[in-house]
VOZAZA-660365 format. One line per 4 residues: number of its first residue (from 1); their letters; for each residue x, y, z of C-alpha. Coordinates in steps of 0.2 Angstrom, whole numbers, plus 2048, in hexadecimal, padded with zeros to 3 digits. Layout:
BEGIN
NUM) A) X,Y,Z | ...
END
This chain:
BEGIN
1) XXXX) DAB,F61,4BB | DBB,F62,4B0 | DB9,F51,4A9 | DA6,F57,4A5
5) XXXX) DAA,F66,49D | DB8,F5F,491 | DAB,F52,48C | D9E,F5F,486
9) XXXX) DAB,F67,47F | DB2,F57,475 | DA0,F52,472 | D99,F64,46C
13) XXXX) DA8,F62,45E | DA6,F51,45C | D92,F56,457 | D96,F64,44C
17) XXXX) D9B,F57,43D | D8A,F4D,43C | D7A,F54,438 | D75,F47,444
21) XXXX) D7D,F4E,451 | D73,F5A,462 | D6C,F66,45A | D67,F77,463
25) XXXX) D58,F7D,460 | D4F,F90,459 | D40,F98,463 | D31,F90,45A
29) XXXX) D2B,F98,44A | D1F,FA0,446 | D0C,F99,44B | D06,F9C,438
33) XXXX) D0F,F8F,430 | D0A,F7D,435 | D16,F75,446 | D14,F67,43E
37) XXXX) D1D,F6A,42E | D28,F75,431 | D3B,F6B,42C | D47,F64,437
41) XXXX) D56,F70,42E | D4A,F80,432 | D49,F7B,446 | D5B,F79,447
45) XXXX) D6D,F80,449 | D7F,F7C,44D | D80,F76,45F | D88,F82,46B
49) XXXX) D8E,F81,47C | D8D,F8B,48C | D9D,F95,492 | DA3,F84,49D
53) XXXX) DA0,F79,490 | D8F,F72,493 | D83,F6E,484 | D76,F7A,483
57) XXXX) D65,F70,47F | D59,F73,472 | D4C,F82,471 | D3B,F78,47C
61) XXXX) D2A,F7F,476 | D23,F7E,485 | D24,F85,496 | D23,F7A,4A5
65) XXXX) D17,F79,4B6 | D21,F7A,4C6 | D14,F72,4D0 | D19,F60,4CF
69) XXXX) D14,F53,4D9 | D22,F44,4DE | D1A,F33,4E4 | D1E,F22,4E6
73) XXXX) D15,F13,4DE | D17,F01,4E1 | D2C,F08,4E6 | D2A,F13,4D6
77) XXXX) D2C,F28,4D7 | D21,F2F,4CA | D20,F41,4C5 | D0D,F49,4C4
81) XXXX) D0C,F5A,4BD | CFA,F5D,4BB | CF2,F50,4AE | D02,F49,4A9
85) XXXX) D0C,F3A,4B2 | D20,F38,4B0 | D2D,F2E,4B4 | D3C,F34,4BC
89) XXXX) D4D,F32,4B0 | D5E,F2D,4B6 | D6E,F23,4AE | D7E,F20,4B0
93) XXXX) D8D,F25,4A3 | D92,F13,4A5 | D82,F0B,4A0 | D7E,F17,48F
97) XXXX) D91,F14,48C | D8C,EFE,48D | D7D,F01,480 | D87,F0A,475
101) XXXX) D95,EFD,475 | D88,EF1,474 | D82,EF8,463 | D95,EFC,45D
105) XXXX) D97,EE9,460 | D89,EE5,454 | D8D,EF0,447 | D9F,EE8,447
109) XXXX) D96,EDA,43F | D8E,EE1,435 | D9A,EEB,42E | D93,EEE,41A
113) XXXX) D80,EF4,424 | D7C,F05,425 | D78,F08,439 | D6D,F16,442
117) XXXX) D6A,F19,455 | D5C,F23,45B | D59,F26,46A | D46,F2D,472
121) XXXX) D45,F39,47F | D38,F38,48A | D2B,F43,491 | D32,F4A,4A1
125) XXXX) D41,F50,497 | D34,F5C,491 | D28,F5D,49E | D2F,F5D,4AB
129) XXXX) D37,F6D,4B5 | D49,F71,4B2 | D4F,F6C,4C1 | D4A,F5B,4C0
133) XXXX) D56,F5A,4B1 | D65,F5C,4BF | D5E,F56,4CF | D51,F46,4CF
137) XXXX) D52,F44,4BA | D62,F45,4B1 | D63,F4C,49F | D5F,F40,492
141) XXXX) D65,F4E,487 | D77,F4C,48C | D73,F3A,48F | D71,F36,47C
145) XXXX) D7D,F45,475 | D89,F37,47F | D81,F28,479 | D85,F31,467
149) XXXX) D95,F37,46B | D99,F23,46D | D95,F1B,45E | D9F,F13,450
153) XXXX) D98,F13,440 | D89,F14,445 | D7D,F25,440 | D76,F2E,44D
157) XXXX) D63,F33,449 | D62,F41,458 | D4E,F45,459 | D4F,F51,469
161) XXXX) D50,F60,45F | D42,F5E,453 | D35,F57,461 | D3C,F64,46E
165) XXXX) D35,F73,45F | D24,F69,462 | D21,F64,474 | D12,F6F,475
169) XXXX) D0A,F63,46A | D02,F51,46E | D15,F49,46E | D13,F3C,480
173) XXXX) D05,F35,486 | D00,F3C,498 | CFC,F2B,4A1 | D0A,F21,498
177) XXXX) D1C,F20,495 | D1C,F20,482 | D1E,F2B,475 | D0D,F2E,469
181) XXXX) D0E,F2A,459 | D10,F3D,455 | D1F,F3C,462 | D26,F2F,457
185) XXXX) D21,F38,447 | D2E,F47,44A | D3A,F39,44E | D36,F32,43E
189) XXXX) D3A,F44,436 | D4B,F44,43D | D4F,F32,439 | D47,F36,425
193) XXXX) D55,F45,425 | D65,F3B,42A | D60,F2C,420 | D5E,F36,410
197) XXXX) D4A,F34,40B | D3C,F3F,40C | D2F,F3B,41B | D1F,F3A,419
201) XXXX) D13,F4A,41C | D06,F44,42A | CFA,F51,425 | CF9,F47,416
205) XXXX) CF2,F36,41E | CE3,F2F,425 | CE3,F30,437 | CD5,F2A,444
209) XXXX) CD6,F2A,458 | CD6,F1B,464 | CCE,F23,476 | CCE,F21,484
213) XXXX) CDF,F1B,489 | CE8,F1A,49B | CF8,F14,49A | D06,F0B,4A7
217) XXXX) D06,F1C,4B1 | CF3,F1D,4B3 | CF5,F07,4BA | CFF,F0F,4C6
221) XXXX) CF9,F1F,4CC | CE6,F1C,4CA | CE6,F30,4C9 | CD7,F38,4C5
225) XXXX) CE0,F45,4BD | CE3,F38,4AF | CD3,F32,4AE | CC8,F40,4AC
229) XXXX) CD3,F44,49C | CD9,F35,497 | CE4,F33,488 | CE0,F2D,477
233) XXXX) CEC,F24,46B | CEC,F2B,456 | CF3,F22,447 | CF7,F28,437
237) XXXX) CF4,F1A,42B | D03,F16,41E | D01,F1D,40B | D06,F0C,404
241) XXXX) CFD,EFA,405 | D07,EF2,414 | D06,EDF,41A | D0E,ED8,428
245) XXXX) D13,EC9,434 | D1A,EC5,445 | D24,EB6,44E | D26,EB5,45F
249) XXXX) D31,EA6,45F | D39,EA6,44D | D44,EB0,442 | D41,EA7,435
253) XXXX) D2E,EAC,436 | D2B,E9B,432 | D1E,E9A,43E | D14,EAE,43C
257) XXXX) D05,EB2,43E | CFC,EC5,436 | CFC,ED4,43F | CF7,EE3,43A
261) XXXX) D03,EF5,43A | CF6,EFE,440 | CE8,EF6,447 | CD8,F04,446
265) XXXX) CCE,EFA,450 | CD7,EF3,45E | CCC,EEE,46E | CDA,EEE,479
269) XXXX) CDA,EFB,489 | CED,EFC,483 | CEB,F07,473 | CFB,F09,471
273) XXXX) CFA,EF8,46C | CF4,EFC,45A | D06,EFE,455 | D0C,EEE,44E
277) XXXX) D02,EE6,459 | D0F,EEB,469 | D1D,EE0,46C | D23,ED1,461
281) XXXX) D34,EC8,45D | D33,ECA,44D | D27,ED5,440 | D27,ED5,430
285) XXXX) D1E,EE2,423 | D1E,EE2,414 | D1A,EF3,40A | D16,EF9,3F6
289) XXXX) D23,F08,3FA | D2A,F0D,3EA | D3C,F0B,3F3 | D43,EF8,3F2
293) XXXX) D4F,EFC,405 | D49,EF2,413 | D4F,EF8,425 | D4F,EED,438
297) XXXX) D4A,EF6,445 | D52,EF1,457 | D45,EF6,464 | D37,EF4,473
301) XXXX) D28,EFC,476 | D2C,F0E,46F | D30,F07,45F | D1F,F02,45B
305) XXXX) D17,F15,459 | D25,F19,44F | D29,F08,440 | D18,F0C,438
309) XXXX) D1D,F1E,431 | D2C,F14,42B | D20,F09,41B | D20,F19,40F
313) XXXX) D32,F18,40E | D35,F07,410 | D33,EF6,403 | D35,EEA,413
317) XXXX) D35,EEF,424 | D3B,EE1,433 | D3A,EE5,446 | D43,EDB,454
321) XXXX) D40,EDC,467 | D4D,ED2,46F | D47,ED2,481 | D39,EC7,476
325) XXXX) D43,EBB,46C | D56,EB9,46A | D5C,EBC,457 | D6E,EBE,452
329) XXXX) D6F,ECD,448 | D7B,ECC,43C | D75,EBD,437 | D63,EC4,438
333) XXXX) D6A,ED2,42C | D72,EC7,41F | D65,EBC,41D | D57,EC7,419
337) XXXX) D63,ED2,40E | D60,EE2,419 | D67,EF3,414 | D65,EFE,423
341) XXXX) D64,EF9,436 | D5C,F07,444 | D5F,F05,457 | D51,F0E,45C
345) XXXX) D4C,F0E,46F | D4A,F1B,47C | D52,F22,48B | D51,F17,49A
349) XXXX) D56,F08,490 | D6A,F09,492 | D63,F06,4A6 | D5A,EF6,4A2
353) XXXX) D62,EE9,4A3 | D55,EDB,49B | D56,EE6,48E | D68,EE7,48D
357) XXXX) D6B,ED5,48F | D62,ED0,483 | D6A,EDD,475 | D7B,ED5,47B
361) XXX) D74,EC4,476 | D71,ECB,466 | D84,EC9,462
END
C-alpha cells in the first residue's frame, strides 16, 4: 500500500505539467447548453488526490444498476446489466509497463517525429458498478494514468475525462466491445486539444444510421435482452472530399485496392465494419483538408470508429494494424515524410499478447 500511494503521489505531480495529463472532472453542466459541445477545458480541472494518495477519477454522468449478472461463455465471464453486455477488465503493472516500453523504443527511432498515445477506456469502466473497479475489474483509470506516467517523449492524449462528462450519451455499443463512433468523437476532442487544431463540430455533418447491429457479445450470449433492442451503428461523413486504399501484404501499397472511409451502405451483419472497411495492414486516405500534416495511426479495431474524424484536419492520413502486416516504423515514417505518429488503442491491449508481439516487431 506504501509503494501504491508514493506512486499516485509521484504520478498526480508528474500529471500536473501536461494538459494531457488525468484530468478530474466537474458535475455536468447544465442541460441547456448542448453535451455534445460543451469543450474539453470547461469539463476539466487540475487533478487531485484523496488523503492516502490515490487519484480521484473524473466526474461520471451516469449512475450505475447494481443488478448485474456474472456468466461464463465459451471460458469467458461477461457482465449483463440489463440490455448491456461487458467484459471484465484486469492488467498487470508489468504488462501496461511492456507496451509503454514498447512505444518509448519506437519513438527512439524516430526521434525528429512528433508522438501521441491514446488510450480508450472501455464500457465497464463506466457501466459497471463501483466495485467491479476493485474486485473482478481493475481501474483502467489508474491503468492509463500509469501508462502515461511512462512515456518518453511521447504526448499523452487522456480521453477519460471528456467521455466520462458524456456517458449518458450513446458512447459503447450494448452488444459489442467497441467504442461508437460518438465514443471515439469525444476521443477525437481531446486528441484535437493536445495536438493543437480545432476539431470538427459533429452537429455540423451529415450523419445516417446503420441498424440493426449485435456485436461479439450478442455471438456470445445469444441474450434476448440484446436482441429486442439491438444496437445501431451512426456515422458522421467528413467535411472534405476523401479517397482511400488499403494493402494487406504491402507497405509499399504497391498492390491496393479502394475502400471507402465510411461505407453508408455496407451489407455486412458487422456494421462496425463501415469504418475504413475494419481491419487492414495498411490504409491510406488521402483528403482536400486545407492543412498539408499527414499523421500514422498504430491501431486494431478501435481505431477504426475513430481515423475518420481525423480527414478535416488532415492532408494524408495512414493506418497500420500490425497483428495484420509487419512494417517497420521508422522506416514506415521516413518514407512517406510523416509529421505526426498516434498510438491509439484500448485497454485490454497491454494483455494481449498477439498484439504485443507484433508492436515489438515493429522495431
Amino acid at each position: 500500500m506504501k509503494l501504491k500511494r508514493i506512486f499516485a503521489a509521484v504520478l498526480a505531480a508528474a500529471m500536473l505539467l501536461s494538459f494531457a495529463g488525468c484530468a478530474n472532472k466537474d458535475t455536468k453542466g447544465d442541460s441547456s447548453e448542448p453535451a455534445g459541445e460543451q469543450t474539453t477545458e470547461e469539463r476539466t480541472t487540475e487533478p487531485q488526490t484523496n488523503e492516502d494518495g490515490s487519484l480521484v477519477k473524473p466526474k461520471n454522468a451516469v449512475s450505475v444498476s447494481d443488478d448485474v449478472k456474472i456468466k461464463t461463455y465459451s471460458g469467458t465471464s461477461l457482465i449483463e446489466i440489463g440490455n448491456r453486455v461487458m467484459e471484465p477488465y484486469g492488467n498487470a503493472y508489468k504488462n501496461m509497463k511492456a507496451y509503454a516500453d514498447a512505444l518509448n523504443r519506437l519513438k527512439a527511432e524516430m526521434p525528429n517525429t512528433k508522438a501521441y498515445c491514446l488510450m480508450a477506456p472501455t464500457a465497464i469502466e463506466f457501466y459497471a458498478p463501483s466495485k467491479y473497479n476493485t474486485g473482478v475489474s481493475k481501474s483502467q483509470y489508474e491503468g492509463m494514468c500509469y501508462i502515461y506516467e511512462q512515456l518518453k517523449d511521447i504526448t499523452p492524449v487522456n480521453a477519460y475525462a471528456e467521455m466520462a462528462a458524456h456517458t449518458d450519451e450513446y458512447l459503447y455499443f450494448r452488444s459489442d466491445h467497441h467504442w461508437t463512433t460518438l465514443g471515439a468523437y469525444y476521443a477525437y476532442r481531446t486528441f484535437a486539444k493536445v495536438a493543437g487544431f480545432t476539431p470538427v463540430d459533429k452537429n455540423t455533418l451529415q450523419t445516417g444510421k446503420l441498424s440493426p447491429f449485435l456485436g461479439l457479445f450478442y455471438k456470445d450470449t445469444k441474450s434476448t435482452a440484446l436482441s429486442n433492442d439491438p444496437d445501431y451503428v451512426e456515422y458522421f461523413i467528413p467535411p472534405v472530399n476523401t479517397t482511400a486504399i488499403a494493402s494487406d501484404t504491402d507497405a509499399a501499397m504497391s498492390n491496393s485496392y479502394s475502400i471507402k472511409v465510411i461505407n453508408t451502405e455496407t451489407t455486412s451483419s458487422n456494421k462496425y465494419l463501415a469504418f475504413v472497411g475494419g481491419d487492414h495492414g495498411v490504409v491510406k486516405i488521402t483528403t482536400d483538408a486545407q492543412s498539408d500534416k499527414s499523421i500514422v495511426v498504430i491501431k486494431e479495431s478501435y481505431a477504426n470508429a475513430f481515423v475518420p474524424w481525423l480527414c478535416a484536419n488532415y492532408k494524408t492520413i495512414y493506418v497500420l494494424d500490425p497483428r495484420q502486416l509487419t512494417v517497420k516504423l521508422a522506416d514506415f515514417v521516413k518514407t512517406n515524410s510523416i509529421d505526426e505518429v498516434l498510438f491509439l488503442n484500448y485497454m485490454f491491449i497491454p494483455s494481449n499478447p498477439k498484439f504485443m508481439n507484433a508492436l515489438e516487431n515493429m522495431a
